[in-house]
C-alpha positions in Angstrom: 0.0 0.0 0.0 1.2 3.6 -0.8 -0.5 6.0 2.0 0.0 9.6 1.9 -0.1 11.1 4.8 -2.3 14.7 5.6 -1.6 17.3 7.8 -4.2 19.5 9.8 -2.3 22.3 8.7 -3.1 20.9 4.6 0.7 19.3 4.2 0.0 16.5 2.5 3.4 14.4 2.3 4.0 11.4 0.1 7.2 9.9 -0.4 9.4 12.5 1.0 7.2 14.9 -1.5 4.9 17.9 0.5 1.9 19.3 -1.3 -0.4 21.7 -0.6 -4.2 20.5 0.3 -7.5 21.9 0.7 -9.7 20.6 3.3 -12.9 21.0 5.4 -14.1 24.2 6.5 -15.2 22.5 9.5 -11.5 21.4 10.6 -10.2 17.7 10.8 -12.4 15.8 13.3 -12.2 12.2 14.9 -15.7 12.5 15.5 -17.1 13.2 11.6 -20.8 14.0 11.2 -22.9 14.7 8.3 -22.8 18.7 7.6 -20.3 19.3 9.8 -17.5 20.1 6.9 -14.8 18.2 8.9 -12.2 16.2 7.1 -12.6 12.9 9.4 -9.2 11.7 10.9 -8.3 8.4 10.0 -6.9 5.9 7.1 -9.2 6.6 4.4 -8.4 3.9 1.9 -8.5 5.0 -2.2 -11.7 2.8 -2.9 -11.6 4.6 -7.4 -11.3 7.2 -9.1 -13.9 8.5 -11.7 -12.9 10.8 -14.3 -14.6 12.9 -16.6 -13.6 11.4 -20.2 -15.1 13.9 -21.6 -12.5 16.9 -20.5 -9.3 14.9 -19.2 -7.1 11.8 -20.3 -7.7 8.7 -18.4 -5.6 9.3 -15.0 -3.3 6.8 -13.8 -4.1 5.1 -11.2 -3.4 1.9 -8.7 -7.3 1.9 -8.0 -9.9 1.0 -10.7 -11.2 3.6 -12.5 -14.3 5.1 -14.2 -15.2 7.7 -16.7 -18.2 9.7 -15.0 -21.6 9.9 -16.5 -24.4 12.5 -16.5 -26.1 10.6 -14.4 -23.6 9.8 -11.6 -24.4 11.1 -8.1 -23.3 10.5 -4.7 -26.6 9.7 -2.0 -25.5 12.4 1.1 -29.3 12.1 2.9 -28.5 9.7 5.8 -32.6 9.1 5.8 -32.2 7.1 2.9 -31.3 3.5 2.4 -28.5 4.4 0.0 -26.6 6.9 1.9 -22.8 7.5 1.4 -22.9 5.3 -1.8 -22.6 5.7 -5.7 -26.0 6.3 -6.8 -27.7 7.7 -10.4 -30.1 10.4 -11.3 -32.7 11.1 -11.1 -32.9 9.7 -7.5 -35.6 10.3 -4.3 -32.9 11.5 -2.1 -30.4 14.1 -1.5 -27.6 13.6 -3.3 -24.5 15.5 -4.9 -24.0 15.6 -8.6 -20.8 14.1 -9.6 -20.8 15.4 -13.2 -20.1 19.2 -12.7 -20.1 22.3 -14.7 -17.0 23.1 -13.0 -13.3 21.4 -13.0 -13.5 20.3 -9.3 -14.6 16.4 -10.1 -12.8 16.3 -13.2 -10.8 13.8 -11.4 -12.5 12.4 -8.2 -11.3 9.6 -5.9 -13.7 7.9 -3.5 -12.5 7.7 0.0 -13.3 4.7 2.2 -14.8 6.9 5.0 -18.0 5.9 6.8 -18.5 3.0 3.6 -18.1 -0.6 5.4 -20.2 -0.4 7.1 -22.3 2.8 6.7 -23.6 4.3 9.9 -26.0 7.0 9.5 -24.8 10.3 9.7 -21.5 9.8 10.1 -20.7 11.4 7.0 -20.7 11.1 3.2 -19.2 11.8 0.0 -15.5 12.5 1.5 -13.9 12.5 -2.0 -10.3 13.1 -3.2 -10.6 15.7 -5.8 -9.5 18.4 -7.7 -9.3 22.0 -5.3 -10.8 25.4 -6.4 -7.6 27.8 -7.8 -7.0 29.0 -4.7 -7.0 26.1 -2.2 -10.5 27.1 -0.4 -11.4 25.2 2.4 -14.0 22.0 1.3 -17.2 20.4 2.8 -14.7 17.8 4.4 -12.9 16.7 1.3 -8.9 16.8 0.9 -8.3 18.5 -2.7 -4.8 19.4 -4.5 -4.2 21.4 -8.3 -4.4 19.2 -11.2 -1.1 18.1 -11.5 -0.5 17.5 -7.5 -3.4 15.1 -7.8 -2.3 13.4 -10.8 0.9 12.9 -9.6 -0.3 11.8 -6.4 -2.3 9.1 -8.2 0.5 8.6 -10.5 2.4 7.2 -8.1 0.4 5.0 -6.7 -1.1 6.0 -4.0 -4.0 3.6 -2.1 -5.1 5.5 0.7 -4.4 9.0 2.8 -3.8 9.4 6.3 -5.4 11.9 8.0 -4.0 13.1 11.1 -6.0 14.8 14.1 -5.0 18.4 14.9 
């Protein structure tokens, strides 16, 4: 396994290399609940990585990967029976579009947080993904540039570890 390792401070260091990460507005949190736009502390194993075919070459990857469709959407309503998992639209509950108008799912890596088993409200959609241009804080995500993320996956990575503050 290759495991990066993240910072509260957003150093996110991988073989010797530091990059710079976005994460959750809400701080990193051991005790990660829906809404509360913590980046939950932990080993958060690389589950895929979906990519939209459409704009960008197929990333490399260790993980299996996907091309994103339309339709792809990730359940965030811990009411539901399919919370925290890879759904498609339309659906009956709240869920997050993973096929944006924007750049920030371009490339998008599912992290195994809160996934096996699910516990309601503990938490969804805590992706890997492309950050906004200037690094702005997520909804609990971890994001780098482009090219950090690319080179990230590049080289293999399966899984971050985030550390508590």
């Amino acid at each position: 396994m290759t495991i990066a390792t993240v910072h509260p401070d957003g150093r996110l260091i991988l073989q010797g290399r530091i990059f710079r990460a976005a994460l959750g507005s809400g701080g990193v949190r051991a005790d990660k609940q829906e809404g509360d736009g913590a980046t939950p502390v932990g080993l958060l194993p690389l589950r895929r990585v979906f990519y939209r075919a459409d704009r960008i070459p197929i990333p490399q990857t260790a993980v299996p990967r996907e091309p994103i469709a339309p339709d792809d959407a990730w359940c965030d309503d811990p009411t539901h029976r399919d919370y925290n998992r890879h759904v498609r639209r339309p659906h009956s509950a709240r869920h997050e579009t993973l096929w944006r108008d924007d750049a920030l799912y371009d490339i998008v890596g599912v992290l195994g947080w809160n996934d096996d088993p699910v516990q309601r409200g503990r938490g969804s959609a805590i992706f890997l993904h492309i950050a906004r241009p200037n690094l702005a804080p997520t909804e609990g995500c971890i994001a780098l540039t482009p090219a950090d993320l690319r080179q990230l996956l590049a080289a293999g990575v399966t899984g971050v570890q985030v550390l508590g503050g």
